[in-house]
ROMAR-544505 format. One line per field, with one value per residue (C-alpha): residue number from 0; residue in one letter; x, z, y. Coordinates in steps of 0.5 Angstrom, whole numbers, plus 500, padded with zeros to 3 digits. Layout:
<rs>
n [NUM_...]
res [A_...]
x [X_...]
z [Z_...]
y [Y_...]
</rs>
This chain:
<rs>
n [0_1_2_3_4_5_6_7_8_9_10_11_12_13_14_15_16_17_18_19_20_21_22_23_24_25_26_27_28_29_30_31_32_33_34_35_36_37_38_39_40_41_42_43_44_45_46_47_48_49_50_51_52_53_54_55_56_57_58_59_60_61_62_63_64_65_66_67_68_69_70_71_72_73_74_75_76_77_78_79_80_81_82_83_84_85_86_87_88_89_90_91_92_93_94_95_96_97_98_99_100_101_102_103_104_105_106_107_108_109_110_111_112_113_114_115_116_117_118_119_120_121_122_123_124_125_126_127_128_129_130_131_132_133_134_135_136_137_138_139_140_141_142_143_144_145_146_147_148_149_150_151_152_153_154_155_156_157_158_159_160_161_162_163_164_165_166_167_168_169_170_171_172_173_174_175_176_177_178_179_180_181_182_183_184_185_186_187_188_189_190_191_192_193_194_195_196_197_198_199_200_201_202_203_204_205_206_207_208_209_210_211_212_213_214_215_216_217_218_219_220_221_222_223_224_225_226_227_228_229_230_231_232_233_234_235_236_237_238_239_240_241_242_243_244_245_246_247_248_249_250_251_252_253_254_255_256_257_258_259_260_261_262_263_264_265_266_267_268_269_270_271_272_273_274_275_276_277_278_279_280_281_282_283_284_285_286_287_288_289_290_291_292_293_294_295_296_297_298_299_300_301_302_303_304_305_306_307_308_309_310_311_312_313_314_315_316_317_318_319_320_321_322_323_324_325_326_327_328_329_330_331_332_333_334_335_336_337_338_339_340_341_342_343_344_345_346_347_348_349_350_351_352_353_354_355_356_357_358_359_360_361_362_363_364_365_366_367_368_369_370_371_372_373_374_375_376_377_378_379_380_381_382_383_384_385_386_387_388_389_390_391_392_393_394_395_396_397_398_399_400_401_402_403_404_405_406_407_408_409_410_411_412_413_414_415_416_417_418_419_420_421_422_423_424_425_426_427_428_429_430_431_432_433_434_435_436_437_438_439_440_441_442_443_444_445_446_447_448_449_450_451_452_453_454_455_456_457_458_459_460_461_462_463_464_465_466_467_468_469_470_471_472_473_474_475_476_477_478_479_480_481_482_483_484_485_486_487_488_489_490_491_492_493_494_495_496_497_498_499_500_501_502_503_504_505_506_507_508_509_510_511_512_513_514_515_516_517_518_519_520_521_522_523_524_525_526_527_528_529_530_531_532_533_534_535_536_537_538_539_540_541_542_543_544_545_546_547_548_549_550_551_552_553_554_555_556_557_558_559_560_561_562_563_564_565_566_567_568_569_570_571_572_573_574_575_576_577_578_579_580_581_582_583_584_585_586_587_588_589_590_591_592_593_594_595_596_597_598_599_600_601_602_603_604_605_606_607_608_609_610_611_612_613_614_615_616_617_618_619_620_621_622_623_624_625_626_627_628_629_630_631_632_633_634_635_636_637_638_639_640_641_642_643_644_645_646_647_648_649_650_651_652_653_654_655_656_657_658_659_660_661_662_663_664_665_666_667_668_669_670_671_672_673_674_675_676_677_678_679_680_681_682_683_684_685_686_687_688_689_690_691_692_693_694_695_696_697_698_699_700_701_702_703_704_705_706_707_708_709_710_711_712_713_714_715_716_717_718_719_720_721_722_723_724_725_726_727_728_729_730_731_732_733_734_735_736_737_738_739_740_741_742_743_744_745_746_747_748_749_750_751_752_753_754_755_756_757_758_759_760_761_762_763_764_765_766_767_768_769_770_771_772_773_774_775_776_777_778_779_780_781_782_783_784_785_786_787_788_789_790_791_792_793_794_795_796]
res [X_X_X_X_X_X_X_X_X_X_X_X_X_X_X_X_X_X_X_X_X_X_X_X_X_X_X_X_X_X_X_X_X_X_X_X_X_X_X_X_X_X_X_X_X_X_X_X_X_X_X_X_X_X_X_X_X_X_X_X_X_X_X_X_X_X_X_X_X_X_X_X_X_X_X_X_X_X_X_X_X_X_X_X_X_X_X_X_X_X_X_X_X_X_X_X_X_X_X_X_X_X_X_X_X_X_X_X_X_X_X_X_X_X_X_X_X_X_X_X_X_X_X_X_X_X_X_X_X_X_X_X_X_X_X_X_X_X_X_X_X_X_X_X_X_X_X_X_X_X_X_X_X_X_X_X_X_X_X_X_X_X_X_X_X_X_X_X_X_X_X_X_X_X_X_X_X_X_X_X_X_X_X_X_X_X_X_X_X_X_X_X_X_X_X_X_X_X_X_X_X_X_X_X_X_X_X_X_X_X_X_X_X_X_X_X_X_X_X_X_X_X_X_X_X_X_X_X_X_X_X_X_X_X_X_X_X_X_X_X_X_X_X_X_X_X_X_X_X_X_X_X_X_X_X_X_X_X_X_X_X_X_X_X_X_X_X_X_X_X_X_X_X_X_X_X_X_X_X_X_X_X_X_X_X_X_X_X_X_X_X_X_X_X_X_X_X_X_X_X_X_X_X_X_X_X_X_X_X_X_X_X_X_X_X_X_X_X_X_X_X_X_X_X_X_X_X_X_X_X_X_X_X_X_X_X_X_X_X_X_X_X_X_X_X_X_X_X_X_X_X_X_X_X_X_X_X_X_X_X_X_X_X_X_X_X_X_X_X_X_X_X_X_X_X_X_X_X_X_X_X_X_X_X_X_X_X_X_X_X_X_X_X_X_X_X_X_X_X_X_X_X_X_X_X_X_X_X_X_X_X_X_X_X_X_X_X_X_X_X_X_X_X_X_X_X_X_X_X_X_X_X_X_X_X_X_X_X_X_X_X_X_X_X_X_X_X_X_X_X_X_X_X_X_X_X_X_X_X_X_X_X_X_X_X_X_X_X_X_X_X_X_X_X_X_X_X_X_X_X_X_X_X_X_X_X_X_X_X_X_X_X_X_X_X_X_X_X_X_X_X_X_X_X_X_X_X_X_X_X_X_X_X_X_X_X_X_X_X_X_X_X_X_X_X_X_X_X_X_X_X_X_X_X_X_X_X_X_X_X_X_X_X_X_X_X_X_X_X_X_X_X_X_X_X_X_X_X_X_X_X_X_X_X_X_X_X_X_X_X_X_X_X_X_X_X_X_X_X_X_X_X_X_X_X_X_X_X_X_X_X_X_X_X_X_X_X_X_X_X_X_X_X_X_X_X_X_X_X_X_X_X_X_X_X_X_X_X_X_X_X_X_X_X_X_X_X_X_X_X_X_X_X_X_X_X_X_X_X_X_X_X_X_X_X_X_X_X_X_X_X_X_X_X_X_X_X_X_X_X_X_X_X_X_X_X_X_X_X_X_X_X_X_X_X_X_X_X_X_X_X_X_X_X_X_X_X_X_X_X_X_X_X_X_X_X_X_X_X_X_X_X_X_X_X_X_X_X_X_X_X_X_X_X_X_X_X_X_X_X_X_X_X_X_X_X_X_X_X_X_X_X_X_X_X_X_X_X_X_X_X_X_X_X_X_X_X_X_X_X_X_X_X_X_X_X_X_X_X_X_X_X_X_X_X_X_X_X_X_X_X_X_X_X_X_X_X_X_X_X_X_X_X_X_X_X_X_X_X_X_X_X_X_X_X_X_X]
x [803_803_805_808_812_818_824_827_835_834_833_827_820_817_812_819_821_816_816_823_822_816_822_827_822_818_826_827_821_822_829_826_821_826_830_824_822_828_828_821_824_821_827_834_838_838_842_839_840_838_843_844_838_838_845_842_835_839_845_838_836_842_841_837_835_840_845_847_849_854_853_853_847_845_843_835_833_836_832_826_827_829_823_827_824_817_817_814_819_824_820_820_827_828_823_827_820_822_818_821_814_814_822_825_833_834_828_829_836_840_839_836_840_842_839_838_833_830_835_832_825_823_826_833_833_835_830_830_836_836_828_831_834_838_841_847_846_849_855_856_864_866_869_866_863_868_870_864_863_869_866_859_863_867_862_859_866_865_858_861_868_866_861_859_856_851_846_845_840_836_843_846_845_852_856_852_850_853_855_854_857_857_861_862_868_871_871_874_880_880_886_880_877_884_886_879_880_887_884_878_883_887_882_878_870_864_864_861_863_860_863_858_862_860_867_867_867_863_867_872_873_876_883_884_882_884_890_889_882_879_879_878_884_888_886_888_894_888_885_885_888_888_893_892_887_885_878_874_873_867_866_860_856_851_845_846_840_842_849_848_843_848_854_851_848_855_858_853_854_863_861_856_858_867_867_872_870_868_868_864_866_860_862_858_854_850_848_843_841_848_852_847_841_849_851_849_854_852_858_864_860_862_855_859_859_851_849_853_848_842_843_846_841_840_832_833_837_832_826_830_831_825_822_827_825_819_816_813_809_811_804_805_811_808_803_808_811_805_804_810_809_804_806_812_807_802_808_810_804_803_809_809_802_804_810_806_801_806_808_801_798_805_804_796_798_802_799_793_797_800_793_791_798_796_791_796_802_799_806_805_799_804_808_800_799_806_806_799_801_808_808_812_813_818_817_823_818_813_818_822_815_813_820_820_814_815_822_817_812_818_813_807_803_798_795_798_805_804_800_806_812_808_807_815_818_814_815_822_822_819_824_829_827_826_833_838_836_839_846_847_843_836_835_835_843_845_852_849_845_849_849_855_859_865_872_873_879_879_887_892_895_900_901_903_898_897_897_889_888_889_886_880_880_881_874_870_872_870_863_862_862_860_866_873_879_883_889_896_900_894_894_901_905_898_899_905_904_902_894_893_899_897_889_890_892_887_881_883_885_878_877_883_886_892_891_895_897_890_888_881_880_880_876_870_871_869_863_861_860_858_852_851_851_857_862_868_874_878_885_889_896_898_893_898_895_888_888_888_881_878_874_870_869_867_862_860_860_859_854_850_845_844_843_838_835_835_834_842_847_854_857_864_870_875_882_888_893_897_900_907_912_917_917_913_908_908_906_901_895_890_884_880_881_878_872_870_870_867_861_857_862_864_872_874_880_883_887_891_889_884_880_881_878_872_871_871_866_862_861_860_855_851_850_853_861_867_874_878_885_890_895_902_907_902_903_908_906_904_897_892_888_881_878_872_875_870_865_866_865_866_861_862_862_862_869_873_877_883_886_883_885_882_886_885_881_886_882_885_886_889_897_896_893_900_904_898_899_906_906_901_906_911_905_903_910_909_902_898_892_891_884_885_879_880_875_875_870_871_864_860_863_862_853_852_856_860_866_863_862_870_870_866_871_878_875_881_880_886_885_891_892_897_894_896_893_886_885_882_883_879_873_874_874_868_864_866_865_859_856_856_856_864_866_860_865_872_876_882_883_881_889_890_897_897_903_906_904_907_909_913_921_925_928_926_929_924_918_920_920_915_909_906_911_912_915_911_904_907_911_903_899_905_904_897_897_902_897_893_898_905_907_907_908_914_917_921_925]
z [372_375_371_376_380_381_377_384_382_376_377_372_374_370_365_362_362_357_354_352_350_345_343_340_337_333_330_329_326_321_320_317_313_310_307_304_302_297_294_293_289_292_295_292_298_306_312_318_325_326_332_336_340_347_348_344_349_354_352_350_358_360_354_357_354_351_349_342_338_333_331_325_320_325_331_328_335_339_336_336_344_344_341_335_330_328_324_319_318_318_312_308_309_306_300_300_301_300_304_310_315_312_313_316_317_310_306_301_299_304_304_310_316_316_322_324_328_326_330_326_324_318_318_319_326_332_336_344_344_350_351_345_345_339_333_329_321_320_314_311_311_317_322_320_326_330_330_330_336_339_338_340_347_347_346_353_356_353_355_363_363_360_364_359_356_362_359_353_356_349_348_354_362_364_359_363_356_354_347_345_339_337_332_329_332_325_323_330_325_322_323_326_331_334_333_336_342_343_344_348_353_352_353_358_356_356_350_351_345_344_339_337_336_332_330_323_318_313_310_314_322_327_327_321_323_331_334_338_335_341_341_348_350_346_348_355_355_354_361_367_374_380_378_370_367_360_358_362_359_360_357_357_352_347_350_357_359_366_365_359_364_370_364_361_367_370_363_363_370_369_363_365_372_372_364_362_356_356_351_352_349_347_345_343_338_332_325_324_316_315_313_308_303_297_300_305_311_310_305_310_316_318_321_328_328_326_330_336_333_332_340_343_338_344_343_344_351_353_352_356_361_362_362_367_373_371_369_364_361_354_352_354_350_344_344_344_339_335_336_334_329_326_328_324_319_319_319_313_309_312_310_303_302_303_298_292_294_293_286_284_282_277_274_273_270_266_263_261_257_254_252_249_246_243_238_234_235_235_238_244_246_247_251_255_256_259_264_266_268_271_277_284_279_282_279_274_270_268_267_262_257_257_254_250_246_246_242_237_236_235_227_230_231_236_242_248_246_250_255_255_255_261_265_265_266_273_275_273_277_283_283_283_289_292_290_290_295_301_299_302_307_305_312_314_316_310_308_302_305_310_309_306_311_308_312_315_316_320_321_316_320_317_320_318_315_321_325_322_323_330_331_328_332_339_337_335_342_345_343_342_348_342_338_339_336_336_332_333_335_336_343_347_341_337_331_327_323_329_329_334_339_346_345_349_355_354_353_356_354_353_347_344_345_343_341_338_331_328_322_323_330_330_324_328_335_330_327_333_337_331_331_338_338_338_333_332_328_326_324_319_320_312_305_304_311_310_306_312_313_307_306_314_310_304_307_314_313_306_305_312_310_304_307_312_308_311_318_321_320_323_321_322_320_317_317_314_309_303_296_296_301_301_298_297_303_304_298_296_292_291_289_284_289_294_290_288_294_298_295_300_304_302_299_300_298_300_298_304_311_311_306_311_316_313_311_318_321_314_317_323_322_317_319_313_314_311_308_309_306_307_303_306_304_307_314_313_308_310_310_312_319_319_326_325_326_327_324_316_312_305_301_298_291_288_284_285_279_283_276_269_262_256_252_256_262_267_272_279_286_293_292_285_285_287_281_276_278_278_271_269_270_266_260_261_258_252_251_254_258_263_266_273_277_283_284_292_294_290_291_291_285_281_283_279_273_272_270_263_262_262_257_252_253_252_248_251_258_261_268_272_278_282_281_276_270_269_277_279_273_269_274_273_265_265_270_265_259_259_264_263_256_255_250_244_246_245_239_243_244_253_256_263_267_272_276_273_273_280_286_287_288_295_294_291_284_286_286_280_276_278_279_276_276_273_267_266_266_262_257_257_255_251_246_247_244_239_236_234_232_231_228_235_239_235_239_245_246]
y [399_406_411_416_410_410_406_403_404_410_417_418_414_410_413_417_410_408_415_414_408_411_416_411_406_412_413_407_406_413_410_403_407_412_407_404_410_411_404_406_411_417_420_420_418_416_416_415_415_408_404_410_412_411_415_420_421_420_427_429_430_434_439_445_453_456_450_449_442_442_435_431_426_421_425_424_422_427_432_429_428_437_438_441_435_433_426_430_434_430_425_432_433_426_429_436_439_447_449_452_451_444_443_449_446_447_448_442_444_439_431_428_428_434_438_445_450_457_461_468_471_472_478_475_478_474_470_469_464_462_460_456_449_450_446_449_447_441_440_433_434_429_433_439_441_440_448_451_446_449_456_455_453_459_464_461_463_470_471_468_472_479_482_488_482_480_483_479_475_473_470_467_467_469_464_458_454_448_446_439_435_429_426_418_414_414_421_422_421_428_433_438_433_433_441_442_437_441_448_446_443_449_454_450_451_448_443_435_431_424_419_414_408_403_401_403_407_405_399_400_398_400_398_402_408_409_406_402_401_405_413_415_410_414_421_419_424_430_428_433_432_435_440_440_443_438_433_429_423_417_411_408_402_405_400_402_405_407_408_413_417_418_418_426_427_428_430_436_439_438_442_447_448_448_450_444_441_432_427_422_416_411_405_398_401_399_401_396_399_399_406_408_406_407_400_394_392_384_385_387_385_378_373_374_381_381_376_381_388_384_381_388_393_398_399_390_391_397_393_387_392_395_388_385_390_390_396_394_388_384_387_394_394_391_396_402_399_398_406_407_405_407_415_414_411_417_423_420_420_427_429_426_428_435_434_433_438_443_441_439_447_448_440_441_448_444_438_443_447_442_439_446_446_438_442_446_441_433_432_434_431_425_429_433_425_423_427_426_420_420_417_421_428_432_440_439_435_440_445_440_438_445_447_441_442_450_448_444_449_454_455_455_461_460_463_458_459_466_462_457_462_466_460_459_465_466_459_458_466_462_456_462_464_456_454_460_465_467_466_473_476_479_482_491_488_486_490_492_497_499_507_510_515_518_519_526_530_536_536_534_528_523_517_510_505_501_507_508_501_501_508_504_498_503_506_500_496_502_502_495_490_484_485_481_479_473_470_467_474_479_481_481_484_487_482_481_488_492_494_491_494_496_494_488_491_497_492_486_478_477_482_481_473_471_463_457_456_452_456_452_453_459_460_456_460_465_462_458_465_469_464_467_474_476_480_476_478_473_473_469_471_471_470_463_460_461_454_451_453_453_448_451_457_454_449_452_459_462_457_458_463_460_452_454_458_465_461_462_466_467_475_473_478_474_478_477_480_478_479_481_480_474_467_461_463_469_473_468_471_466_470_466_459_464_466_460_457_462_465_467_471_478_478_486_488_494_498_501_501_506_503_496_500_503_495_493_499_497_489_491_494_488_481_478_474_478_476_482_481_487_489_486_492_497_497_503_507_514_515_521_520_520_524_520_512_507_512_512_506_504_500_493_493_500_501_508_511_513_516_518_517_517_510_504_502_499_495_492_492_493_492_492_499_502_499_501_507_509_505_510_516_513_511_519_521_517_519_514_515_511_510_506_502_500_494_495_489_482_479_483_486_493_492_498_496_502_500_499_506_507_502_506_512_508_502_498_494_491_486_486_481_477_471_465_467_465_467_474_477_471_473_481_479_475_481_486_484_478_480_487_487_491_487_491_497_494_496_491_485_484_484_480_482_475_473_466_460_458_460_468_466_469_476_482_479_473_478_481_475_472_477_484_491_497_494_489_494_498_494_490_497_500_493_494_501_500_495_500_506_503_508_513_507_503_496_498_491]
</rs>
């Protein structure tokens, strides 16, 4: 056969015909040999792409420079066919080689399926995106990509109808990227799924989504999943006509070589071309390996629904086809498939090979320690021998022995001890690193290193607290094209609360964007266009809400620096308010929830408006994502204008002593500060002096460990917080005392002041009862006091 001919009805000639059909063979070949590889016990789970591979070439086709995927763990083939996976890395993924050269989605630290490209240097600085075919880090929640595919899209939006932006060329080619997501049939069930597919629709962008329809959900076929069994049956509604703008939607068979090509050729052009988002419904799937190595699909599967895989198994089709028109003889496709297999093979003894290369240094230290530990202590010679012999160890192993036989040599004085404690403290120092680094950013943007600039004030200018706000945010859009606001309210009425008010009309629809009510989505346009360069601020309308999106900040932005291991980031400002108001959800302070959930993120938490825009100069500075929260009942206090806004910053973890005192260290922050204040007027009069920290930042928190300098001057430390009890308050506690040794000072018990256990009632009375006030500080700290004197603080009550 003639490797340049052409295909007589496709559009591609026959030597990329049999090079697809390399393609899809070697995957399917990684699939086999990763499952066998963890029944084999060299990898601790697997779940692969096995089914899906000939739509996955040709999406693959249509995907050019500059374009991004946001997809989910059974896209294996797709990034072999963009030139974004080798095999051998995705073997090392399979064997969490920490290694980043080795495995750079992640660096060890994600299961196999999980894939991603390097979008920044070692330095943590941006590559050329658009010289790029570009993969945003996977998370396994189903769904979960959904938003970020939604912001991915929207940046290119941006990049096209904002031309202060077309300069941006590492970035975008005037917004001409496409987004390409790719999702499975059952998770198309997810609430994000749908909220994305409504904004897409509605904010008309270049976004093409595939379901791969297999037609179940791990057990659980199709018509428990989708009504009427059939997903893009059921968006129909989203189809645009000829006078309403929505999807466009195509259906076509998973082992439909030719319709597959035309289908993402089509789908790629609406999208790049008109910027209107496309589903493409991929249907007649199969997932021959079942879902993953957990379980076996023969046992929900009937023999006729099998036999239907075996016989409409895309590769099978693909070969029938080939052969049907004959571009390829049965012994031609023999041999490719004996390639294939044998590449597949190789990479994965490749990639093996360097996995235990990595381990080997530690575990040969190891074992010839614990043979020099043998000769004082003849128990461990066992322990030297077995860990000898282990067959397939991991570093974990090494570490175990040589603590097991330091515990039993606890009596013995030998010279090894030494050697074996040395050995630990760098090895457990280098997995340190492996394991736990990049939670934040290491780069020159990090926050922390952004220099401190302080507010100036060359007139005596009181304005209301919003008004400094909104000043602020007048200035950065004034200097950064990049930066852009977007939130239920933001632009017409310039938010609830007025900061932004008159800056859509300044700055135009396109910087400052009123959206729908879809907490999540809009967290993912923000994390979508921060992963291209953008600066986005995104607005939640009130604390309470923000458990709408809660688990995208936690699973998809605060851990992206961290999963990728230094190689993606999304500064994304999340921009919100709380603390009191009125009533169940609008006074919400559910603080310690936040930071359990969010590490990764930086929580700040000012305490008026001018603090908020020092943060927000400080972040936009930094490359790290930001949790800014606001205090509700501040928006209309007097505060003293700055003249250099947009300029000063405030930095992240450095406490400010706003009062004083000499008896007890009250520490806090943002509407709080203001009723630990007043209560410490009042606590004045009765010869109490109060010390008052305002914590400013959450995470990170007091870095240089001041606050336990108060401790040593007053010997008594209350936390006060609005959360339930136990939430921030037991988090400051914990900081302060363990971690920075503040209970060796304490002549007192610790004291917390929480709000109750459940939500604030409605009204002033409401709020009273159920939250921290001045006289419940004050009652709290009185007691405190008069445990020690009770004689000059006798009960009140």
């Amino acid at each position: 056969m003639s490797a340049t001919k052409t295909a007589k009805k496709s559009k591609v000639s026959v030597s990329d015909i049999l090079k697809d059909y390399q393609l899809v063979c070697e995957s399917r070949q990684a699939s086999l040999l990763g499952r066998k590889e963890v029944f084999m016990g060299k990898a601790k789970f697997g779940i692969f792409g096995d089914g899906k591979e000939l739509a996955q070439v040709a999406m693959a086709k249509a995907f050019q420079k500059g374009d991004f995927r946001a997809g989910y763990y059974r896209d294996q083939t797709f990034m072999f066919a963009i030139g974004a996976l080798s095999i051998q890395e995705y073997f090392a993924q399979l064997y969490a080689h920490t290694d980043v050269e080795a495995e750079p989605a992640s660096g060890g630290r994600l299961m196999n399926g999980h894939f991603a490209n390097r979008l920044l240097d070692d330095e943590g600085k941006w590559r050329k995106l658009t010289d790029m075919k570009n993969s945003s880090s996977d998370i396994s929640p189903t769904a979960g990509q959904m938003p970020r595919l939604l912001g991915l899209a929207y940046a290119s939006k941006l990049y096209r109808n904002n031309k202060a932006l077309h300069g941006m060329k590492d970035f975008s080619i005037k917004g001409n990227e496409v987004a390409w997501g790719t999702i499975g049939n059952a998770s198309t069930s997810e609430g994000m799924f749908y909220e994305a597919i409504n904004a897409a629709g509605v904010l008309q962008v270049p976004m093409v989504i595939s379901v791969w329809d297999d037609e179940y959900g791990i057990s659980v076929s199709k018509e428990y999943h989708t009504t009427k069994a059939n997903i893009s049956e059921v968006l129909k509604g989203f189809q645009r006509t000829e006078k309403e703008n929505g999807l466009e939607i195509i259906r076509v068979k998973g082992w439909d070589y030719e319709a597959l090509l035309t289908a993402y050729e089509k789908a790629g052009k609406i999208a790049r071309e008109e910027h209107v988002p496309v589903l493409v419904h991929v249907q007649e799937m199969t997932q021959p390996q079942g879902h993953s190595t957990s379980g076996s699909h023969e046992r929900y599967k009937s023999k006729e629904r099998l036999q239907w895989e075996a016989d409409f198994d895309c590769i099978k089709k693909f070969r029938e086809w080939i052969l049907e028109e004959e571009y390829a003889t049965e012994a031609e496709l023999d041999a490719i498939e004996k390639d294939a297999a044998e590449l597949a093979k190789q990479q994965k003894i490749a990639a093996w090979d360097a996995f235990n290369n990595s381990i080997k240094a530690d575990h040969e230290a190891a074992v010839a320690l614990l043979q020099k530990a043998a000769e004082a202590e003849s128990q461990v010679a066992d322990m030297a021998q077995e860990l000898k012999n282990a067959i397939n160890p991991i570093r974990l192993d090494a570490i175990k022995a040589v603590k097991k036989s330091l515990i039993l040599m606890r009596s013995v004085e030998h010279p090894v001890k030494q050697e074996m404690q040395q050995w630990l403290r760098e090895v457990l120092d280098t997995n340190e690193k492996r394991y736990s680094s990049h939670l934040y950013s290491q780069s020159d943007e990090s926050a922390m290193r952004v220099p401190v600039v302080p507010a100036e004030y060359k007139e005596e200018k009181w304005v209301d607290g919003r008004e400094v706000l909104q000043a602020n945010f007048d200035a950065i859009f004034s200097q950064d094209p990049r930066v852009f606001a977007i939130g239920e309210d933001v632009g017409k009425i310039g938010d609830v609360n007025q900061a932004f008010a008159g800056l859509q009309e300044k700055f135009g629809e396109i910087r400052i964007t009123d959206t729908g009510i879809r907490e999540c989505t809009i967290i993912g346009q923000g994390i979508g266009a921060a992963l291209r360069g953008l600066r986005p601020i995104t607005e939640i309308q009130y604390l309470d809400y923000l458990l709408y999106a809660i688990q995208i900040l936690s699973d998809d932005l605060a851990c992206l620096q961290y999963r990728t291991a230094g190689g993606q980031k999304a500064p994304l400002i999340v921009r919100t308010r709380g603390h009191r108001l009125e009533g169940v959800w609008h006074s919400g302070s559910p603080i310690g929830m936040i930071l359990n959930s969010i590490r990764g993120m930086h929580v700040l938490v000012p305490r008026d408006m001018t603090q908020a825009a020092g943060f927000y100069n400080t972040m936009l500075r930094s490359d790290e994502p930001a949790l800014i929260i606001e205090c509700l009942n501040g928006y209309r206090l007097k505060e003293k204008l700055p003249s250099n806004v947009g300029e000063f910053t405030v930095p992240l973890g450095v406490p400010e002593i706003l009062r004083e005192g000499s008896d007890v260290t009250v520490v806090t922050y943002g509407s709080m500060c203001r009723i630990i204040l007043e209560a410490a007027q009042l606590l004045e009069q009765v010869g109490i002096s109060v010390e008052v920290i305002d914590v400013q930042t959450l995470l990170p928190f007091d870095v240089h460990h001041s606050i336990v300098d108060s401790l040593k001057k007053t010997n008594r430390v209350v936390f006060a917080d609005e959360d339930v009890p136990g939430g921030a308050s037991a988090f400051m506690m914990q900081k302060v005392l363990e971690e920075q040794g503040g209970y060796f000072h304490l002549d007192s018990q610790p004291v917390t002041i929480a709000a109750k256990e459940h939500r604030p009632a409605y009204s002033s009375d409401g709020d009273y009862f159920s939250k921290p006030n001045v006289e419940t500080v004050f009652d709290t700290i009185y007691a405190l006091m008069g445990e020690t004197d009770p004689q000059r603080f006798p009960a009140l009550y």
